[in-house]
MIFIDO-703200 format. One record per residue: y negated, z negated, x of N, C-alpha, C in turn; residue in one letter. Coordinates in steps of 0.02 Angstrom, whole numbers, plus 50000, padded with zeros to 5 digits. Layout:
// residues N
YZXYZXYZXA...
END
This chain:
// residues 337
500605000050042500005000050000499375000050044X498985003250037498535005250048497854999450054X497664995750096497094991650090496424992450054X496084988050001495584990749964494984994450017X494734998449980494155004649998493444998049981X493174999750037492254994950037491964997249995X491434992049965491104993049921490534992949961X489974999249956489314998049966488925000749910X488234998649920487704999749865487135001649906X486885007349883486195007349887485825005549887X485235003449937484704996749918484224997849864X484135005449834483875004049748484305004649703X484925001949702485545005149664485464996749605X485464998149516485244994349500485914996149454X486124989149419486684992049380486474987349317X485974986649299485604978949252486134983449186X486254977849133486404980849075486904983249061X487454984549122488194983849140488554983149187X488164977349180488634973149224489424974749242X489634969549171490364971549152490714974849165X490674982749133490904987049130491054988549208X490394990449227490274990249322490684986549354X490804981249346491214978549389491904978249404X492144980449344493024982349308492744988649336X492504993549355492645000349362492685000549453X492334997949473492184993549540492944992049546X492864988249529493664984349563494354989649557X494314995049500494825000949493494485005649574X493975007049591493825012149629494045008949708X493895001649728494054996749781494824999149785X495225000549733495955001549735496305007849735X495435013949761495845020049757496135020949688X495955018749631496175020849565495835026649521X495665032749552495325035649525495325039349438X496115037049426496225038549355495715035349316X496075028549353495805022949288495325022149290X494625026049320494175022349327493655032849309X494325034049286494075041849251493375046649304X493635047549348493325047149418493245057349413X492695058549404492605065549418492205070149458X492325075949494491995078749553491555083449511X490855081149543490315085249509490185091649564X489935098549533489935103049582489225103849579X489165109049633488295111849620487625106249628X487935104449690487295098149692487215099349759X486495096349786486325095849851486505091049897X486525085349877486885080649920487945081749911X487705082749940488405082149988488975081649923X489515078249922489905080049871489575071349843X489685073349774489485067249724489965064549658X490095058749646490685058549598490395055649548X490735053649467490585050149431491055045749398X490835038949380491405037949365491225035649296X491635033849230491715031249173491375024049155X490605023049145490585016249139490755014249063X490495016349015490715015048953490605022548927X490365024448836490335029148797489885032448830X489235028648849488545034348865488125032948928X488795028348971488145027049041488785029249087X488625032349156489185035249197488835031649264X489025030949339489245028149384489045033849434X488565033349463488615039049526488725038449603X489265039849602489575039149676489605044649734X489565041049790489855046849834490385043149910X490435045649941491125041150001490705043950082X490865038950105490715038350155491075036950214X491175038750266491635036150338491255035250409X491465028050431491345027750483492155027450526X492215031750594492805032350631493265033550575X493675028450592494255028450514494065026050470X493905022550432493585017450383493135022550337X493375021150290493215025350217492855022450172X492075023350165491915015650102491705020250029X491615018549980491345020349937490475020249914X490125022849919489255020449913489085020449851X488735018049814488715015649751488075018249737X487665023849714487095026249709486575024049661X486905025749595486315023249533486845026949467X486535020449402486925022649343486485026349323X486785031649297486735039049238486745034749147X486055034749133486065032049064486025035649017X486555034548947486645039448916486585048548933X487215049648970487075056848998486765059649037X486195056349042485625059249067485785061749151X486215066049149485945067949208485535072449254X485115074649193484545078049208484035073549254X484055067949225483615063649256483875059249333X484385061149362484705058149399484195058749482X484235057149515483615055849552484365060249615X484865058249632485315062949665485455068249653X485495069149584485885076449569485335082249556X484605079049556483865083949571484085088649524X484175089249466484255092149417484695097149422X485245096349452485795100749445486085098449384X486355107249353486455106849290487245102049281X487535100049240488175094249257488495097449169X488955100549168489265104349094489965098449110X489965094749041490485089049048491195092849022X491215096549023491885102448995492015105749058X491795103749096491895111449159492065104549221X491835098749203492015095149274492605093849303X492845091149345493475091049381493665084149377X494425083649394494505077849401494415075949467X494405071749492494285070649577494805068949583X495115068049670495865067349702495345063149758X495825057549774495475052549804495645053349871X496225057749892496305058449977495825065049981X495635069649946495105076249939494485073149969X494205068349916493705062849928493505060649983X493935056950010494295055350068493905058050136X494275066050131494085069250186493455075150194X493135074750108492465077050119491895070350127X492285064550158491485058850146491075060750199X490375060250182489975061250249490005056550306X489995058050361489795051450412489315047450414X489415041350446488835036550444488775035350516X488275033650557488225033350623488465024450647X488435020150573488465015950604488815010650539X489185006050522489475000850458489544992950487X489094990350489489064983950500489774980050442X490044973350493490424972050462490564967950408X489634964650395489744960350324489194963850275X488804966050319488204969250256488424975750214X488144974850152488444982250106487914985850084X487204984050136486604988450081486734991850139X486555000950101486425006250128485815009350116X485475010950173484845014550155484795020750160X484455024750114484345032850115483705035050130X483845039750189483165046050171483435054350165X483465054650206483935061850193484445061250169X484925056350196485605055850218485745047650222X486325045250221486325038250193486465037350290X486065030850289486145027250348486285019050345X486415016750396486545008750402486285007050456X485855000350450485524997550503485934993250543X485944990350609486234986450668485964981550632X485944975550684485924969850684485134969650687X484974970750741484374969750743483924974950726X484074981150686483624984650646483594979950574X484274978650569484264974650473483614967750502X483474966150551483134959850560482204960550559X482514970150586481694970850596481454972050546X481934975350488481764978650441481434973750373X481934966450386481514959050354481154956550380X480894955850439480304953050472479694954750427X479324952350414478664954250406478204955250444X477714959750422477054962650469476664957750482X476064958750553476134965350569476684965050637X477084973150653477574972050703477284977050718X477724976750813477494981650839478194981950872X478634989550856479224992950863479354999250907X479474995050969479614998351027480524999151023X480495006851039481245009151054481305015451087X481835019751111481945025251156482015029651092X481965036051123481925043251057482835042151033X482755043450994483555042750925483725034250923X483115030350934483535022050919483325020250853X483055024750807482945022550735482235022350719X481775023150745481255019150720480925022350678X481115030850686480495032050637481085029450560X481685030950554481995027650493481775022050472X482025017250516481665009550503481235009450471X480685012350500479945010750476479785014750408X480045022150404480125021950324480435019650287X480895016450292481205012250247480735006650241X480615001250284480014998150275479454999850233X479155005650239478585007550202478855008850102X479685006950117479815007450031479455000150004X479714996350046479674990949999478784986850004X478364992050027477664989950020477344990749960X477014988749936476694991549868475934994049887X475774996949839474704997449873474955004549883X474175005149909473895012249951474335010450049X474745014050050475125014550120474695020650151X474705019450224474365023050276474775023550348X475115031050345475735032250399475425036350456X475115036150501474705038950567475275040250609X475165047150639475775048750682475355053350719X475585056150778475325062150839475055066150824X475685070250769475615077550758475305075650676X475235083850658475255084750627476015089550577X476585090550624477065092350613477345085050597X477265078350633477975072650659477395069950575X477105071350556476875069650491476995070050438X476955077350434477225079750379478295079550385X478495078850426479195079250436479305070450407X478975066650431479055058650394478975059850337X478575062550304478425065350219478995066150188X479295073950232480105075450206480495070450192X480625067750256481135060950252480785055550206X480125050550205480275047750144480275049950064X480205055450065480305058149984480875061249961X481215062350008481925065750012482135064549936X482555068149897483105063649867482415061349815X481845064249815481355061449768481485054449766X481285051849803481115045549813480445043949770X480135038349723479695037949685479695029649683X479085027249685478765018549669478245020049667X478265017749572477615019349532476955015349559X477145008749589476605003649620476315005349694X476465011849703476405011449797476125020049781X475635020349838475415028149859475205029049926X475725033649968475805033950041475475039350047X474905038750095474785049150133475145046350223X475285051250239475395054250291474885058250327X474775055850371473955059250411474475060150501X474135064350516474125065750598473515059450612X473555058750702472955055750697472285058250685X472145066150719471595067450693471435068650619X471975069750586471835070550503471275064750493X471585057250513471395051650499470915052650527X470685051850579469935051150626469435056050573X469625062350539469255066950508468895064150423X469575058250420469285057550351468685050950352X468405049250434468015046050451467115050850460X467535054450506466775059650517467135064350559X467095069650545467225077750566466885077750644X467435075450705467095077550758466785085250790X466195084850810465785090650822466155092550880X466215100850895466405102550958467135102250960X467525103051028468265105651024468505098751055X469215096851033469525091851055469745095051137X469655088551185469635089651251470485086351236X470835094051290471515092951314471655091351415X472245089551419472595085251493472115093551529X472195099151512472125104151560471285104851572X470885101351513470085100951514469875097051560X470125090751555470015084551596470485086151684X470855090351691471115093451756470675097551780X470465101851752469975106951769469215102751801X469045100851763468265096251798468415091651833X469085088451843469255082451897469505085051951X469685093151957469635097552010468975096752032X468385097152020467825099552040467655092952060X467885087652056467555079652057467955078052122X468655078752133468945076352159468665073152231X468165074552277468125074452324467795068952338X467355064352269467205057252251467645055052251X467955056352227468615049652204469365052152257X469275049952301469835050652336470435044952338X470995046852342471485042552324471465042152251X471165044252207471235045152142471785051352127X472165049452082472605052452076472555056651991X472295063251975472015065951913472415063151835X473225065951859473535062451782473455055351779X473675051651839473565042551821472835041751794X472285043651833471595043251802471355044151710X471735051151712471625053451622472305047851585X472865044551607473195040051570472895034751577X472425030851615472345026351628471525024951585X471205031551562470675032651535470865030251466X471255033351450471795034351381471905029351340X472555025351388473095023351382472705015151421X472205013051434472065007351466471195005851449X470815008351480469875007651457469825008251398X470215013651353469945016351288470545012951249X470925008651278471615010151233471505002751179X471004999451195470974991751141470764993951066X471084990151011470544991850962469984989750944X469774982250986469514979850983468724985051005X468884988651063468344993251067468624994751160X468035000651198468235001051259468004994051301X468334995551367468234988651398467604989851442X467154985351444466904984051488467114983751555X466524987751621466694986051691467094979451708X466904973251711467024967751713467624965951672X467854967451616468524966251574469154971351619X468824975851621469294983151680469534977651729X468994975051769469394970351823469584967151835X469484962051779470004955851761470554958251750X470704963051721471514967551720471884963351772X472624961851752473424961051785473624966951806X473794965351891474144969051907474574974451871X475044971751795475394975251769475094977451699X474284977651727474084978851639473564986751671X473534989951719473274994751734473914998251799X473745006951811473995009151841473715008451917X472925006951924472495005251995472594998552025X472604998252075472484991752124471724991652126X471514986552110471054982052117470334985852161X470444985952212470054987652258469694997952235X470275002152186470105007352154469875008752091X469615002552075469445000851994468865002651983X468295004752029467545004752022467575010552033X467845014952059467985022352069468395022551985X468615021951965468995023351891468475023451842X468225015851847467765016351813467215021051799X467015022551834466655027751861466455032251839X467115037051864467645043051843467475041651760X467705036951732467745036051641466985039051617X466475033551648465735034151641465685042151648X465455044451701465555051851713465935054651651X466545055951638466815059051570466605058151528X466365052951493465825053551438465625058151432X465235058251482464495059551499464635068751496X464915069551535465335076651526465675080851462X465865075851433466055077451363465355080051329X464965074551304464545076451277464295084051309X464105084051372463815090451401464125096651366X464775097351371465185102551394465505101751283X465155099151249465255097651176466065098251165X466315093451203466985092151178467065083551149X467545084351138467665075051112468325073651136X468325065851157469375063751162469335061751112X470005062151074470215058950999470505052151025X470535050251083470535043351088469895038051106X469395043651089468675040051119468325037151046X468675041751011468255044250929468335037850904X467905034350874467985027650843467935022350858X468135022050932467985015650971467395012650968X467255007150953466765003050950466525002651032X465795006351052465665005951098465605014051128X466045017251078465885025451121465255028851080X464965033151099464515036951067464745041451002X465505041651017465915044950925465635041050888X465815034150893465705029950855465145031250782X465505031250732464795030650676464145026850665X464625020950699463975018350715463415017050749X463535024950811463145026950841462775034950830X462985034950768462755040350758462315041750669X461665045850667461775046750622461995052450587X462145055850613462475063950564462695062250495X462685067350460462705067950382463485069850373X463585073450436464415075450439464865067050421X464495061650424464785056950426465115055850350X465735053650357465975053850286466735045950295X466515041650210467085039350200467675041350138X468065037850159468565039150108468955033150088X469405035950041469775027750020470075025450055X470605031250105470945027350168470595023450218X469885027350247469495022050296468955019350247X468805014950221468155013350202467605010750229X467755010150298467305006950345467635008350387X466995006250449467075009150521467595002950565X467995005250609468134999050627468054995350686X467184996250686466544992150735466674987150688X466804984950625466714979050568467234974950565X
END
């Protein structure tokens, strides 16, 4: 005999109102009983293969199977009320003719479940964006922590998942800032997937300059690594032992990088050893170098999108008065305030 099949659920998977029924059908499906639990293969759908099972006269059970290595679980999606599976938030309005469906075969099942990258061994919530996933140990920890966090990891360790999943259970006006304007709109995809919908919550997705734009429309062309190479060619012969990329990361990524605003000469040199890329003694030459770029920017009418906003740069709105200046509901103020 065959050991019972796992039960998982969806973390919006709500079964209020049948209970009962749900749970007797549950405990037939745990047993590989797909008769008794009147278990049928729906066709013509986008996610992956999808089943249904019998909750009473007019509410049905929407399932689908899952495997990690060997281990086969069942995922528990959302009940179908009275028929409706027009309205089914998985089946995205694939048409479902209850005369034409199949019966399902549970070793078939079996070997079309999708993979899961990962099945912790006591937790049973599963989270979706595209595709059903399961958090580790210490993603399920980050994912209950409360804000604000700051989620450092290597490329494929989860985070942009994590963090949309996180952004489900926020309510309000949500605000998702990312690089691109591609890694933006691609978070979009993934949290709406599968029409994802919470009537209490409204997310945009901005690049960063989207965001900086819905502040005030910078004048002139955004200055790139090859702009700031080009004129630190022509400089170089001041700043010796300056090294051009550490200089423009260290401009970046260290003077400009507080939100509090840029740093002052004197804050620059209080810097830790491990809180700048310069030794000590090359810090007034950096500095410098920064001053100068400004100064150059303006000339040469370009802007850094990491200068834009800082309390203390000349982007700043509140160093400016232009009419180009504009708020919105996402920024409503500057954040000199």
């Amino acid at each position: 005999m065959n050991p019972p099949l796992r039960i998982l659920t969806y973390t919006g998977f709500r079964a209020h109102g049948v209970e009962r029924p749900y749970a007797k059908v549950v405990e037939a499906l745990a047993q590989g009983d797909f008769r008794a639990a009147q278990v049928k293969k729906l066709q013509h759908v986008t996610y992956g293969k999808l089943y249904r099972a019998r909750l009473n006269d007019a509410d049905r059970l929407l399932f689908s199977l899952v495997r990690h290595q060997d281990e086969t679980a069942l995922l528990m999606l959302e009940v179908i009320r009275h028929h409706n599976y027009a309205g089914s938030r998985f089946l995205r309005g694939a048409e479902v003719l209850s005369d034409k469906i199949q019966d399902a075969d549970l070793q078939e099942a079996c070997i079309d479940a999708a993979p899961l990258r990962y099945l912790p061994e006591t937790r049973t919530n599963i989270h979706i964006l595209d595709k059903p996933l399961s958090f580790d140990d210490t993603q399920a920890a980050l994912y209950m922590a409360p804000a604000p966090l700051i989620l450092v990891g290597g490329a494929g360790s989860g985070k942009t998942a994590l963090l949309l999943e996180k952004l489900k259970t926020i309510p309000g006006d949500v605000l998702y800032i990312t690089h691109s304007a591609y890694l933006a709109e691609h978070a979009k995809e993934l949290f709406y997937a599968h029409d994802f919908v919470r009537e209490d919550q409204e997310v945009a997705f901005l690049s960063y300059r989207e965001y900086l734009e819905t502040w005030r429309i910078p004048e002139g062309r955004e200055a790139q690594w090859r702009d700031f190479a080009g004129w630190f060619a022509r400089m170089r012969q001041n700043y010796k032992g300056v090294d051009a990329h550490q200089a423009f990361e260290e401009i970046r990524g260290v003077i400009a990088a507080r939100a509090e605003g840029i740093l002052d000469a004197p804050a620059y040199h209080k810097l830790g050893v491990r809180q700048s890329i310069f030794a000590l003694e090359q810090r007034d030459m950096v500095y410098d170098l920064f001053t100068r770029y400004q100064d150059w920017l303006r000339t040469e009418g370009l802007y850094d999108l990491n200068l834009v906003h800082r309390p203390g740069s000349p982007w700043c709105p509140c160093a400016t008065t232009s009419s180009s200046l504009m708020r919105s509901k996402i920024s409503p103020r500057c954040s000199c305030h």
